[in-house]
N, C-alpha and C positions, 0 to 999 in steps of 0.2 A: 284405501283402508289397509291393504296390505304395509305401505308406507311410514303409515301412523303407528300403525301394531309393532313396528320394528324399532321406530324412533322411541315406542314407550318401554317394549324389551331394554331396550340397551341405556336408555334414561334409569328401569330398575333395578339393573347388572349393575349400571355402575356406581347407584350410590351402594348398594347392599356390597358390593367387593371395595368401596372405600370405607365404608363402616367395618367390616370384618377386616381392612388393614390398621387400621385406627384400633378394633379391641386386640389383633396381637399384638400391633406395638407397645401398646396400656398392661398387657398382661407378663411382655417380654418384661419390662422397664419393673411394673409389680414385683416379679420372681427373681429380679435380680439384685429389687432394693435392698433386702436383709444384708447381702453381702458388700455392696457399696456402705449403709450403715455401719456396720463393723469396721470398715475401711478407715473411714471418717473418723468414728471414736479413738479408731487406736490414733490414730494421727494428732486427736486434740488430749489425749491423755496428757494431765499435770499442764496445760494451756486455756485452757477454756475457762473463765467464758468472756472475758471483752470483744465488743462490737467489733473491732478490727479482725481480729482471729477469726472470728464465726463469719464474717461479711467473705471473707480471702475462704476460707474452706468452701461458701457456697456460690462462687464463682466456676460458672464452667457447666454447673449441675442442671441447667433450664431453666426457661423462664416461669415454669409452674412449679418448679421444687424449693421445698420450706423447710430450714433446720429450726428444730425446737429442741430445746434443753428446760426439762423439769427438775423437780424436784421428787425423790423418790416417796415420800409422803402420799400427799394427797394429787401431786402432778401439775401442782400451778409453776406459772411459766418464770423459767428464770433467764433466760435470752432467746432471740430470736434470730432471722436472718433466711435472705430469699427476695426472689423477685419480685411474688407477687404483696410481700408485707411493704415493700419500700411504700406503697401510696394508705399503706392500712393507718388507722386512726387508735385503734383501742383494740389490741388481740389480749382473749384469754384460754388458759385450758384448764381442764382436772380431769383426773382418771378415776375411772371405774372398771378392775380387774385389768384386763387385756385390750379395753376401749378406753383411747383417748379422743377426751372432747375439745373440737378448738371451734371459739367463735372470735369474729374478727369483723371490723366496719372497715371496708375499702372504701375509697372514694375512686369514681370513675367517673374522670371526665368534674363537672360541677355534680355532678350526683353522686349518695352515698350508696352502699350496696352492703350488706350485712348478712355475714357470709356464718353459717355453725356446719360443721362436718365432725362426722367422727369417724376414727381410723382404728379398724382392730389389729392391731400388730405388737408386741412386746419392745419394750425400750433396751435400747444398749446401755449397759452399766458404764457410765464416763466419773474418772476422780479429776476433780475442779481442782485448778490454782489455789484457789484458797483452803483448801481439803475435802471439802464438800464430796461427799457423792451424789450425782444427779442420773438420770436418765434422758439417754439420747434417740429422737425421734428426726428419721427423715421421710417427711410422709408427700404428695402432689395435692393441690389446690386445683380447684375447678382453672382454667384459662379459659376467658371468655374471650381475649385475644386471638385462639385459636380458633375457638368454635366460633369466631365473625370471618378468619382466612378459610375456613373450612365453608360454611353458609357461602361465601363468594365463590369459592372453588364450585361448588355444588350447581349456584345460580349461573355461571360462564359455560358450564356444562349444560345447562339445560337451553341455555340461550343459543347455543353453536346447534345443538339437536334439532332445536323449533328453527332455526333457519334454515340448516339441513335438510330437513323434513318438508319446510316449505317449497324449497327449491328445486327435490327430488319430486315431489308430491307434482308441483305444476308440470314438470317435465314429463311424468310417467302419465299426468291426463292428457298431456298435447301428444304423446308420443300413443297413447291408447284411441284416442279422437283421431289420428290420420290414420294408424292400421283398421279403426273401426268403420272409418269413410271410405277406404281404399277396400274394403269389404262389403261394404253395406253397397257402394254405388254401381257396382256392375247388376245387384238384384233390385234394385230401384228400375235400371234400364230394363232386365227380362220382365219386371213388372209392367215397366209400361209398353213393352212390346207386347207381351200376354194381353193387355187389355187394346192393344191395335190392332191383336190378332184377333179376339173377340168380336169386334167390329168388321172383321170381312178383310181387313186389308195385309193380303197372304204376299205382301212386297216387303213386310216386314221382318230384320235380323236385327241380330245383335255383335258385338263387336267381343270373342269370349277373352277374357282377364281377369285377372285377381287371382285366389288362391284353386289349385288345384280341382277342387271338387267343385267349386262355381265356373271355371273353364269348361271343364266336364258336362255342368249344365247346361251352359250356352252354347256347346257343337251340339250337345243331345236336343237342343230348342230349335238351333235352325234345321238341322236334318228333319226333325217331327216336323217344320213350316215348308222347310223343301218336299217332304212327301206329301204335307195337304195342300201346294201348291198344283202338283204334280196329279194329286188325285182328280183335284179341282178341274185343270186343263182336259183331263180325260173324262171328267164327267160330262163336259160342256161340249166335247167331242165327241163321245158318243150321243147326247143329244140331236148333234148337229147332223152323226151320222144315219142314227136310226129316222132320223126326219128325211132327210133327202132319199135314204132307202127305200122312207116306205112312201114319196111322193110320189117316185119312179112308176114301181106297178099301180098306186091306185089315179096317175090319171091314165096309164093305158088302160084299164078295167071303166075308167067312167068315158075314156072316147070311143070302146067299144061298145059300152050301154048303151050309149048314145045315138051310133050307128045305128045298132040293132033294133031301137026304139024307133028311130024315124027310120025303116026302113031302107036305112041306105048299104045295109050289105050284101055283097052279092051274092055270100055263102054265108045264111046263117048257122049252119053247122058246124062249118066253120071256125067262125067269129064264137060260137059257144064254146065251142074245144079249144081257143087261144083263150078265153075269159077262163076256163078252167084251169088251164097251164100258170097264169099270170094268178090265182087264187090261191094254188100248189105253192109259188114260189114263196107269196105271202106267210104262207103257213112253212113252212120253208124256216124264212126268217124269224118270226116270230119264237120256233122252239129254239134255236143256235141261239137266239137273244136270253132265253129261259135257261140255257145250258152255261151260257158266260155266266149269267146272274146268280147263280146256284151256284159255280168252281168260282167265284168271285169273293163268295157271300162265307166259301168254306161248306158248306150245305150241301156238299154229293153226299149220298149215302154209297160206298162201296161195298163191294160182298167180294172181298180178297181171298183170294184160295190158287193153288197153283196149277198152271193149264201149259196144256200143251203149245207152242208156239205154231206150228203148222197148221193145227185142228184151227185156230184164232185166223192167221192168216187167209185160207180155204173160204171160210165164212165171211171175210173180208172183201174176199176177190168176189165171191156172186153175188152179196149185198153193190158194191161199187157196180156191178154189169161187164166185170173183167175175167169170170171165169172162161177157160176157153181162148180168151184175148192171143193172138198170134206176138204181142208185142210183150206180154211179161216172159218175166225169169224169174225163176224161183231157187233159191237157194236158202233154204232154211232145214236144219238136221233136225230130223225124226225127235231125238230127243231132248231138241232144248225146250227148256219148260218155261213160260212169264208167270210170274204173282202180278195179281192183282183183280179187279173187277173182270169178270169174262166182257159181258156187255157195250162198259165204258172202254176196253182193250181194245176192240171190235171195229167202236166208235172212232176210234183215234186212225187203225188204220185205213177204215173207209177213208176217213176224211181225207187222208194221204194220200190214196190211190185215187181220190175223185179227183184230190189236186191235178196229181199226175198225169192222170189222163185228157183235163183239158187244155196240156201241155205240151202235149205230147206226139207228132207226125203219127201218121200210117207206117211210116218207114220207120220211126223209134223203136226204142229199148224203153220196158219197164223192167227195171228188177228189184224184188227184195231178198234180203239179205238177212240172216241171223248170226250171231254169233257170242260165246260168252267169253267178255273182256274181263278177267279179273275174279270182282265178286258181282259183277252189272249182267245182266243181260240186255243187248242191242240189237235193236231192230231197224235196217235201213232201207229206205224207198228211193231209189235212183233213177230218175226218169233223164231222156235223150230230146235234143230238140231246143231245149230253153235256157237259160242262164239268168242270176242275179247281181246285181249291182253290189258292193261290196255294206252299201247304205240299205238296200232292200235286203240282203240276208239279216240285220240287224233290226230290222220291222217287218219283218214278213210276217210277224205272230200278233203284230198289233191289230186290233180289229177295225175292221172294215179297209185296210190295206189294201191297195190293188195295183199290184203292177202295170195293168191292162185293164183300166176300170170297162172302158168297150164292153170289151169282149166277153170277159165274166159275166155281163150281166144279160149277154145275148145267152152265153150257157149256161144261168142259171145259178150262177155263183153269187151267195151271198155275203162274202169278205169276211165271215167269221169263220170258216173249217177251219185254218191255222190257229186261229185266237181259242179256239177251245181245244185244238189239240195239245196247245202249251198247257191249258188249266187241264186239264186232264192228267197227263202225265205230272205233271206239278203234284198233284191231289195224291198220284200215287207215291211219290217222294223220290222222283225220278226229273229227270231232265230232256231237254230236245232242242236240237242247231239244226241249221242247215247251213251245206257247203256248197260253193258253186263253183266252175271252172267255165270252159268256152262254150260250149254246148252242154251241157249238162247240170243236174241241181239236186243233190241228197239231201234227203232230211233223216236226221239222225231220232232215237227214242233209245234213252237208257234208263232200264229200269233197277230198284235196287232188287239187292239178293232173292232168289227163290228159297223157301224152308227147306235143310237137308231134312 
């Protein structure tokens, strides 16, 4: 469309600017004829008027210019001469005031044409040869010679345009059809990957090209199919985990039932108080499952407020069974303060210190630490005795993790205290590593700002 609209602009420009050179040359050629007239007469003064003389004067003048010589009377024609009379059959004229009439039969061609114009212009005073005074007219005759070079000029014009047009016009649809392909095909593929991903099948990417902002979609597509892949592997994981967790204590609790019912234990008091133990653990797991599922879900409710780090700590160590403990260290200043949940703060360092402490020799070191880095406050649990793997400090917060599956589950350990203590601190907008060396393994908690 654009194409056409340009080919028909410039198809209108240009006859409209060959028409307006056409009437200034008509207008120049008008304004100049009085004086070319005058020129002429004085030239034929006491010569005019035989055919030879008028024929030689209007040589030279164009093939549309006509000398007429009247008669001062009534203005009938007393010679003539010019291109376009050579093929004329019968010209005449008369005057009426300042308009002279001339009518004239041309022949053109086998055909006749019959031509009346009239020209308002005053005659030049010419004295004839034989004495006479007449009047002298040089006036233009339609050319229809021209207006057929003119009509051809017009139509070569318009024919170069329509080809032009044709040839640009195909060129800018094949050249619009490959950019629009070369755009359209890269969202054809996230379409049909979108609809592979609808169907379940999270193996599905795309290949990102084309323009900017469709790149931009294709990383932003597989990253979103890498996270629900990702999500996916750890849903089925935890599945896998919370099954096998909670196989563990309930067939100990039904080979204990069991005993106890056919009477084969030799302490049932016993065998009660381990059915108890193994029912704790249960219950146990179940709220750390309810605690992921909540910092998971985004769903803690927090009551943020700023608390003393020591006071937090203290309540830490006798909930864990560590107050008193001959193997902590305490290094936390009087006045460094945490924001955030009292409660869930609490939570996070139990869970530390239970870590720690099933880690931990008789002869180890527990120490925490406070201090404020910056605008963070940091709280660190250092325990003695154990080490990580450079692969296990990088999953130690994944859930159900176990370095020492054994052994944790002889003490009760059910492979989420790390995994909630990441969503916890997380929740509070804070972070948490651990670092390991030969014997020993920090876990780091940085919280953000306290309110001045």
């Amino acid at each position: 469309m654009a194409v056409v609209a340009v080919a028909l602009a410039a198809r209108q420009g240009t006859r409209q600017d060959f028409t307006r050179f056409q009437e200034f040359e008509g207008r120049a050629q008008r304004a100049d004829a009085p004086n070319r007239a005058e020129a002429l007469a004085s030239a034929l003064q006491g010569r005019c008027c035989e055919p030879p003389v008028l024929d030689t004067a209007a040589k030279g003048l164009g093939s549309d210019v006509v000398l007429l010589v009247t008669d001062v009377g009534k203005g009938q024609l007393i010679a003539s001469a010019g291109g376009p009379l050579q093929s004329a059959d019968r010209v005449t004229t008369w005057r009426n005031g300042d308009v002279l009439a001339v009518e004239a039969t041309l022949k053109r061609g086998t055909t006749l044409e019959r031509v009346s114009l009239r020209f308002r212009q005053p005659g030049v005073s010419l004295h004839l040869r034989d004495g006479r005074d007449a009047l002298f007219y040089m006036v233009t005759f339609p050319n229809s010679e021209r207006r057929r070079h003119t009509e051809a000029f017009l139509i070569a014009v318009d024919r170069r345009l329509q080809f032009t047009t044709a040839f640009v016009g195909m060129f800018a649809l094949a050249l619009t059809w490959a950019i629009v392909r070369n755009s359209v095909r890269p969202l054809e593929e996230l379409r049909t990957a979108t609809h592979d991903l609808a169907r379940g099948r999270l193996g599905t990417r795309v290949r990102p090209r084309g323009s900017r902002e469709v790149v931009e979609l294709g990383r932003d597509f597989n990253a979103m199919v890498d996270d629900l892949e990702r999500q996916h592997v750890l849903r089925q994981r935890l599945l896998h985990d919370v099954a096998h967790e909670l196989r563990t204590p309930l067939t100990a609790l039904q080979c204990r039932l069991e005993t106890v019912i056919d009477g084969l234990a030799r302490d049932p008091s016993q065998a009660v108080r381990d059915l108890h133990e193994d029912v704790r653990h249960l219950g146990s797991l179940v709220d750390d499952l309810q605690d992921v599922a909540l910092a998971e879900a985004g769903e803690l409710r927090l009551a943020i407020a700023d608390h003393v780090a020591s006071d937090i700590v203290r309540s830490a160590l006798r909930a864990s069974g560590l107050d008193g403990d001959s193997r902590v260290r305490l290094d936390v200043p009087e006045m460094l303060t945490l924001r955030g949940d009292e409660r869930r703060l609490r939570q996070v360092l139990v869970n530390l210190l239970s870590n720690a402490n099933r880690h931990t020799p008789q002869d180890g070191v527990i120490q925490i630490s406070g201090t404020l880095e910056g605008e963070e406050t940091r709280l660190s649990v250092r325990n003695t005795g154990s080490s990580l793997t450079p692969e296990a400090s990088e999953r130690v917060f994944d859930r159900f993790y176990r370095t020492d599956p054994a052994r944790q589950r002889t003490t009760g350990g059910t492979g989420l205290g790390l995994a909630i203590v990441k969503h916890l601190v997380e929740a509070h907008g804070g972070r948490v590593w651990a670092w390991s060396c030969e014997d020993e393994v920090t876990f780091h908690v940085a919280l953000p700002p306290r309110t001045r």
